[in-house]
C-alpha positions, 0 to 999 in steps of 0.5 A: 399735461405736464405743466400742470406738474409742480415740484421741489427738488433737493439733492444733499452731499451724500448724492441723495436726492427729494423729490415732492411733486404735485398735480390734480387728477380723478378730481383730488390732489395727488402728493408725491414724495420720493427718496432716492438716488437719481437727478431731478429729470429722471425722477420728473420723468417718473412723475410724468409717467405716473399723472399720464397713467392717472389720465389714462385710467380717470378716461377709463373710469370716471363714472361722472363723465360722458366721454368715458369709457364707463359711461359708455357701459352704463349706456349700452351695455344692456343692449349688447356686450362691449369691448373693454380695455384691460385696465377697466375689464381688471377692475370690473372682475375684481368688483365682483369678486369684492362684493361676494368676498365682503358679503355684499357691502362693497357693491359697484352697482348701487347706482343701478335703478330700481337696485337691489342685493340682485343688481351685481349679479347681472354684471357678465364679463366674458374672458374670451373677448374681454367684454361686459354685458348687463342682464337687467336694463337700468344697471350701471356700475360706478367705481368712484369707491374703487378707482384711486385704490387701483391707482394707487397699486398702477402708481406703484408698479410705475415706482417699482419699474423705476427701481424706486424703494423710498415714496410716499403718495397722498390721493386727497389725503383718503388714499395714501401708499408709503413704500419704504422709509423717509428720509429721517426714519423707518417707515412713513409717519401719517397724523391724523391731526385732531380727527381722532376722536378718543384715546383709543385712537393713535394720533398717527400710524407709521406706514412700511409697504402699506397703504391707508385708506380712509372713507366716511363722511367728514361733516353731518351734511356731507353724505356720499356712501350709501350702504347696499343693505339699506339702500339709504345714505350712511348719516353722521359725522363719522370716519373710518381708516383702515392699513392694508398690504395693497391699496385696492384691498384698502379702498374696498375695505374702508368703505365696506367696514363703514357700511356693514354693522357689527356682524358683518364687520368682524366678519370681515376682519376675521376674513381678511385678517385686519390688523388696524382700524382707525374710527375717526 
């Protein structure tokens, strides 16, 4: 749908060039900012190729829609193994291994009836034939807590493959991947506006190869992150980012750090060797 694309672009005398495109997809805005040295129809190129991947993988995952491949699982996958494609069968497999690295805190099947810490655990895949079988009648995965930070990592190799060092990309401003430098600095300066809550907390990060993730909830009303320890909704205005090297890395952990108490929380920055986390 490439006329759902628009963009801004601007070449300088020196013979490089901006670019800022943006486009709905996975039901976010995307923002797209890079900086390099090709003409304006080889970057739109790029861009087009990275929304048809974000199509390709919201056909593939979407946990809301019927037509999807996942829903397809969640309806019958208790019934017999299901062929998966290879993009959805790379996230379940790293789902699972998540949910062990994080001490049960990320958990894809928290939407399972009759859920329980267990539920994960009737999730088989089998590498011989790329399939996915459910144990437990009732199971259901969702990847709504996953899916933009696999996005984030398809869009980079896109930009990679297209030897693009300079970008930034902005999934509904949660989900962010900043490869090189802007145009006017080291680096890809992030604010945070007026969320930032006390002193402690930077009113901006500066991003080089690497990504910030945000997840929580932004008003006392909005509750969507139900933690798989008490299988309730996570209450209160509160958010919490954390910087990663990737973005799938980042996607777990800012969910799994705002779900987890104080325990399992420095566990797992000890685990993955955290560096920054910004409450907000």
């Amino acid at each position: 749908m490439r006329h759902s694309v628009q963009h801004i672009y601007k070449s300088s005398q020196q013979g490089d060039s901006l670019l800022y495109a943006w486009f709905t997809a996975m039901h976010t805005r995307v923002d797209i900012v890079i900086h390099d040295w090709g003409d304006e129809k080889e970057l739109m190129d790029v861009i087009y190729r990275i929304e048809e991947a974000l199509r390709q993988l919201e056909g593939a995952a979407n946990f809301y829609d019927p037509e999807s491949e996942l829903a397809k699982i969640n309806r019958i996958g208790a019934l017999h193994p299901v062929k998966i494609s290879s993009d959805l069968y790379k996230m379940i497999e790293s789902c699972l291994a998540y949910n062990t690295r994080t001490f049960g805190c990320f958990d894809v099947t928290i939407h399972s009836e009759q859920y329980n810490r267990d539920s994960i655990h009737s999730v088989c895949l089998s590498a011989d034939d790329q399939t996915v079988f459910f144990k437990k009648q009732g199971t259901v995965i969702n990847l709504s807590g996953f899916l933009k930070g696999y996005a984030l990592e398809k869009i980079r190799s896109i930009l990679q493959a297209h030897t693009i060092e300079n970008a930034l990309v902005n999934m509904g401003n949660s989900s962010v991947l900043a490869l090189g430098s802007a145009p006017d600095g080291n680096g890809w300066k992030i604010g945070f506006g007026n969320q930032a809550e006390s002193t402690d907390n930077p009113a901006e990060v500066c991003l080089y190869n690497e990504c910030l993730t945000t997840s929580g909830n932004d008003s006392n009303t909005r509750k969507h992150i139900i933690s798989p320890h008490t299988n309730r909704l996570v209450e209160g205005k509160r958010q919490l980012a954390v910087v990663t090297e990737d973005g799938i890395t980042g996607e777990v952990l800012s969910t799994s750090l705002f779900v987890a108490d104080s325990t399992l929380r420095e566990a797992m920055i000890r685990a993955f060797a955290i560096k920054t986390i910004i409450e907000l």
